[in-house]
C-alpha positions in Angstrom: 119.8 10.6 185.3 117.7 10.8 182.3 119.6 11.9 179.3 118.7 13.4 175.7 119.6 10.9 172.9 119.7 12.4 169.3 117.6 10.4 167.0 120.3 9.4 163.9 118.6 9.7 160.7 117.6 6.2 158.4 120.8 6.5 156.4 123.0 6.4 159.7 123.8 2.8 160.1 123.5 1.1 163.6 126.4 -0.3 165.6 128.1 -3.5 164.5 126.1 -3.8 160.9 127.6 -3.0 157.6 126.7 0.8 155.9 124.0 0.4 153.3 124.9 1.3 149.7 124.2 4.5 148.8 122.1 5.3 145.8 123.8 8.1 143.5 121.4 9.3 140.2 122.6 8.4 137.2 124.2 11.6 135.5 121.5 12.5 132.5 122.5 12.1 128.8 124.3 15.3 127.4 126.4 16.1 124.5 129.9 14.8 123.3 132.6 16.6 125.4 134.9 19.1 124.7 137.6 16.3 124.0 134.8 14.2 122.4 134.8 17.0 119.6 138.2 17.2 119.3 138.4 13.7 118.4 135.6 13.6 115.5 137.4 16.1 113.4 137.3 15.4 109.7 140.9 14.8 108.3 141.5 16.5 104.9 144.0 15.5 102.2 146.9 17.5 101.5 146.1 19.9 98.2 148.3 18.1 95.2 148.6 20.3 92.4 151.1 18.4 90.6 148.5 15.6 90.2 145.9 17.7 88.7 148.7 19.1 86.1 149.6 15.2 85.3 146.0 14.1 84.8 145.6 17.2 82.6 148.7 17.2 80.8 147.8 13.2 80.2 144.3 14.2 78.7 145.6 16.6 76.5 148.7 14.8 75.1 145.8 11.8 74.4 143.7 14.0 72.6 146.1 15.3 71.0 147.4 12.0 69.4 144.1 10.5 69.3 143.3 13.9 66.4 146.8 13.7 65.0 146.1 10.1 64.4 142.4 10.3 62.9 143.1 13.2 61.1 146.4 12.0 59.1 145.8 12.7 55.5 148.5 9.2 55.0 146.4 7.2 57.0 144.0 5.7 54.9 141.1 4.6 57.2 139.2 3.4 53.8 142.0 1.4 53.7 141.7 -0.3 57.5 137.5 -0.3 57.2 138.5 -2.4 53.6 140.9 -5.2 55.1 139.6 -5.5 58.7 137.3 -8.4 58.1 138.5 -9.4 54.6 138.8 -13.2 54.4 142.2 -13.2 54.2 143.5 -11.4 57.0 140.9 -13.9 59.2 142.4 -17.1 57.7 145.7 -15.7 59.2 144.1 -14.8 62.6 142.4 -17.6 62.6 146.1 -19.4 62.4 147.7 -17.5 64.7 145.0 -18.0 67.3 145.4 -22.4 66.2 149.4 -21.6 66.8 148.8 -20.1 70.1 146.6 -22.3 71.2 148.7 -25.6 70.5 151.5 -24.3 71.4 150.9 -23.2 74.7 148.8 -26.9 75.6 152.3 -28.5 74.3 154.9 -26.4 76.0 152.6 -26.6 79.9 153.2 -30.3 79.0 156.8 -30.0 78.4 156.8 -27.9 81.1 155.1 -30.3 83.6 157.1 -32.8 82.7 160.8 -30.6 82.8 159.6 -29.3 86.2 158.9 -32.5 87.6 162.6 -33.8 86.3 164.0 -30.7 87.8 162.7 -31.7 91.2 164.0 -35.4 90.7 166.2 -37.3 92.9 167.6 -38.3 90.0 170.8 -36.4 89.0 170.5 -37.2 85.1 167.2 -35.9 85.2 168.3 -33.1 86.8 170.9 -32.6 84.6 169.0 -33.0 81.3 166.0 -30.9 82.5 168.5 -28.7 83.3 170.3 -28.7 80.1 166.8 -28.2 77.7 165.8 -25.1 80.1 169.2 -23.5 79.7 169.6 -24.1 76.3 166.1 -23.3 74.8 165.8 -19.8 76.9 169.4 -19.1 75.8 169.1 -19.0 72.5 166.5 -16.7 70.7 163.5 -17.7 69.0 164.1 -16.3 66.4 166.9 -18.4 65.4 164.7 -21.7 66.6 162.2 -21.1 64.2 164.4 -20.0 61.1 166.7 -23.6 62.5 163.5 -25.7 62.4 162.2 -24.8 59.2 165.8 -25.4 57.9 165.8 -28.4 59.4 165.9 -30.5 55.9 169.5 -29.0 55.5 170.8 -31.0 58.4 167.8 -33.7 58.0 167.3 -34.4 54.8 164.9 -37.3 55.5 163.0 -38.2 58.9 162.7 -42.1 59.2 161.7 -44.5 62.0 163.6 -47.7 62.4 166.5 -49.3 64.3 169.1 -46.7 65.2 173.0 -46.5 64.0 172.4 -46.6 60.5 169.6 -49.7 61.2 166.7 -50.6 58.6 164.6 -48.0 58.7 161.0 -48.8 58.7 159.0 -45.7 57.5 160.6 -42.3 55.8 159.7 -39.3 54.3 161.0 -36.2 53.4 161.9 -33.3 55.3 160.6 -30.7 52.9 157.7 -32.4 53.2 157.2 -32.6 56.3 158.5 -29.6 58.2 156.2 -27.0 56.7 155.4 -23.2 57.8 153.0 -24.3 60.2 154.7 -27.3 61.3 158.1 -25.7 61.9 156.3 -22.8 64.0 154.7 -25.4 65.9 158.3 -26.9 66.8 159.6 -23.1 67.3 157.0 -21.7 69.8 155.8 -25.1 71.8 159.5 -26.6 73.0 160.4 -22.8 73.1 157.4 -21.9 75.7 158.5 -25.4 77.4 161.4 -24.0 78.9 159.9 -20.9 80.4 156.5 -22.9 81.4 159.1 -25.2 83.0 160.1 -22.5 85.5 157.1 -21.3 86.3 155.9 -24.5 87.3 158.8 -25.5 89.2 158.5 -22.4 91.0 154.6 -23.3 92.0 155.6 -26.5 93.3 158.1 -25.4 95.2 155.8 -22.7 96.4 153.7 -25.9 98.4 154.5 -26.9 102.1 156.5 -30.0 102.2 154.1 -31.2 105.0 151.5 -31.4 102.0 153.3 -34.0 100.6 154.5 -36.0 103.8 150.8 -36.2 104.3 150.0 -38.0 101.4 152.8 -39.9 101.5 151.3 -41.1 105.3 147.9 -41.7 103.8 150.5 -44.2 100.9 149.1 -42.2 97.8 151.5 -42.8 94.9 153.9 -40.1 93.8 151.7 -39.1 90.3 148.6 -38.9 92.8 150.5 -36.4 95.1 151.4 -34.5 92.4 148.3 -34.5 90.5 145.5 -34.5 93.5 148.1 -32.3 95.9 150.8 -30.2 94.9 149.7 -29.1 91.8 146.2 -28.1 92.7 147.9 -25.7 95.4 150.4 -24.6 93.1 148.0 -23.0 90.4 147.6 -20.0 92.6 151.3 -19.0 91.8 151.2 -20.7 88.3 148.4 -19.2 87.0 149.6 -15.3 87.0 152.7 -15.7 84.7 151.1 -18.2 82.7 148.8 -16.0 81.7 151.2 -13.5 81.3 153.2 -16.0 79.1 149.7 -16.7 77.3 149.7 -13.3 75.9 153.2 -13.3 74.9 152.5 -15.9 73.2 150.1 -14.3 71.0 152.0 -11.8 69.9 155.2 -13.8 70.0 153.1 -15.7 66.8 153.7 -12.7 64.6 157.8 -13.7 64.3 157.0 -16.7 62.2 156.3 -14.1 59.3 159.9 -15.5 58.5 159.0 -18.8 57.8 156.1 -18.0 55.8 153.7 -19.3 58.3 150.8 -17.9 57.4 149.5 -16.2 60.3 148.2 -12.5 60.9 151.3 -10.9 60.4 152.1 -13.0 57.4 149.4 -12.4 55.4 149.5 -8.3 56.4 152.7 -8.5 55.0 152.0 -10.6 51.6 148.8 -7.5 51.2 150.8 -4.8 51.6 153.7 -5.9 49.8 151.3 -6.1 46.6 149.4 -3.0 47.3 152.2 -0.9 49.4 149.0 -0.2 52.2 152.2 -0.9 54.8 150.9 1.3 57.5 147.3 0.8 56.9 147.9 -3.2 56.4 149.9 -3.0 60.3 146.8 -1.0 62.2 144.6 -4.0 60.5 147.1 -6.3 62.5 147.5 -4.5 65.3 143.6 -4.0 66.1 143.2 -7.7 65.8 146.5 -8.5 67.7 145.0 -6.0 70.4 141.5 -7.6 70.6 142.8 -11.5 71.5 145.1 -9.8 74.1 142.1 -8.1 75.4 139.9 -11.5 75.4 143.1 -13.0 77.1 143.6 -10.6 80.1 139.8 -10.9 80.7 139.8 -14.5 81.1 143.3 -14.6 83.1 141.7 -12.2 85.9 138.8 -14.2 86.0 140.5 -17.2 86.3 142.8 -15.7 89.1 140.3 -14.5 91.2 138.9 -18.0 90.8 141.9 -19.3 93.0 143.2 -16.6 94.7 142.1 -17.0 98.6 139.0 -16.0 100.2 137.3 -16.3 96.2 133.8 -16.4 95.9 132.1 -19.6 95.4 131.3 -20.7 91.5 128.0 -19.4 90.4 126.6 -23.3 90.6 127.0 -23.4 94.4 125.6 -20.0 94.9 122.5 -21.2 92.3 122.2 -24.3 94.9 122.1 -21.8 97.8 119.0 -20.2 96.8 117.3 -23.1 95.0 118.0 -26.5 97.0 119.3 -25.6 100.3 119.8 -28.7 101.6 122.3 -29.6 99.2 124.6 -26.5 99.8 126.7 -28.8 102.7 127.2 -31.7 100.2 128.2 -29.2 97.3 130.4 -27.2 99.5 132.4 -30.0 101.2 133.0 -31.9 97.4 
């Protein structure tokens, strides 16, 4: 008996054989979706009123001083314009900037060397780093420098020779010796020892001990580890307070006016006292004073961004980029 079969269509799959894949159209590009747009919505800042009275209350209390100031009858700006640049006042800047400068060098080398005995196995070097550090940031400055210029009244002569009343080989007098300049040297240097001694302590400190238990396996000396090491890792956490102490410093300069050391302040002080300019003689200072901290923070940021991590490379390497760069692998691995 001859019966009809129904023909199955090319996408019906025959008996015993696996169902072809079916081919679905890719949906067409459209829009962003509904949700899409909710989640591209701008986000607005709050309105802050109070911020926009502070910033205006700010600018008119500056302008305000800024005309009270410039306008002041007593201030004699004649006075400043005379006195700014007048020889005198830049042989005392010119001191202060020579005090500064020495002693800071001096006290990061008393500091070095106070840190380093601080972190000695030693216990009397221990104790007698200990001792200058306590001492010398215990007592103002103040009295250190007014001490040290008095020094002939304990000292009346310095001499070199054998000790406990010995022959004495070479002397001279303490008058002498321990002038203005000289006894504000003594002040401000072993002074800024004891606080540079902390701040390096803390930078070393601040290193991995592995660092130096590598060295130590490579047999490097202890000055080499410290020198070629730790202390190269450390500026990162010196280098902020020390310039910090750097600026003190140059205003700290101003207190050995009491010695008669004959920097800025002094010499302000020897002007006005003859021509009774006080307040006009003190914005002379002032500006000056203002204008070496201002060279001093500019050079302490670029010198921290200099070491802080991820720091751009120094203008020399990126000059040897573009020029010669074949040499860029040698100059970056040294």
């Amino acid at each position: 008996m001859n019966t009809d079969m129904t023909r199955h269509g090319p996408t019906d799959s025959a008996p015993g054989k696996a169902p072809a894949p079916s081919r679905t159209p890719a949906p067409a590009a459209s829009g962003p979706t509904p949700q899409e747009d909710d989640l591209s919505l701008e986000v607005t800042g709050r309105p802050r009123p109070g911020r926009w009275f502070a910033v205006l209350g700010a600018v008119l209390f500056a302008v305000w001083l800024a005309y009270t100031v410039i306008v002041n009858p007593n201030l004699h700006w004649d006075v400043i314009a005379k006195y700014q640049f007048d020889s005198v006042i830049l042989e005392g800047l010119w001191v202060t900037v020579q005090l500064t400068l020495i002693s800071q060098a001096v006290g990061i080398a008393i500091g070095v060397v106070t840190a380093v005995m601080q972190l000695s196995d030693s216990p009397v070097l221990r104790l007698t780093a200990g001792a200058y550090t306590w001492f010398f940031r215990g007592t103002p400055l103040l009295v250190q420098l007014i001490f040290w210029f008095n020094l002939a009244l304990l000292f009346p002569e310095i001499s070199i020779g054998v000790p406990f009343d010995g022959p004495k080989l070479v002397s001279w007098q303490s008058n002498q010796v321990i002038t203005g300049f000289v006894a504000a040297l003594l002040g401000l240097s072993i002074n800024e020892g004891a606080y540079m001694a902390e701040i390096v302590r803390a930078g070393i400190q601040s290193v991995d001990p592995g660092q130096r238990e590598a060295g130590d396996s490579l047999g490097m000396s202890h000055r080499k580890i410290l020198t070629r090491i730790v202390l190269p890792q450390a500026m990162r956490v010196i280098i902020p307070p020390f310039g910090n102490q750097f600026i003190s410093m140059l205003k700290t300069t101003s207190l050995v006016s009491v010695i008669a050391g004959a920097d800025l302040m002094t010499v302000s002080q020897h002007l006005y006292l003859a021509n009774f300019e006080v307040i006009a003689l003190l914005v002379v200072a002032s500006i000056w004073y203002l204008v070496l901290t201002t060279i001093a923070s500019v050079a302490q940021h670029a010198v921290e961004r200099r070491f802080s991590p991820g720091a751009a490379p120094p203008l020399r390497r990126r000059v040897l980029a573009n020029l010669v760069p074949g040499r860029v692998t040698k100059e970056t691995a040294s």
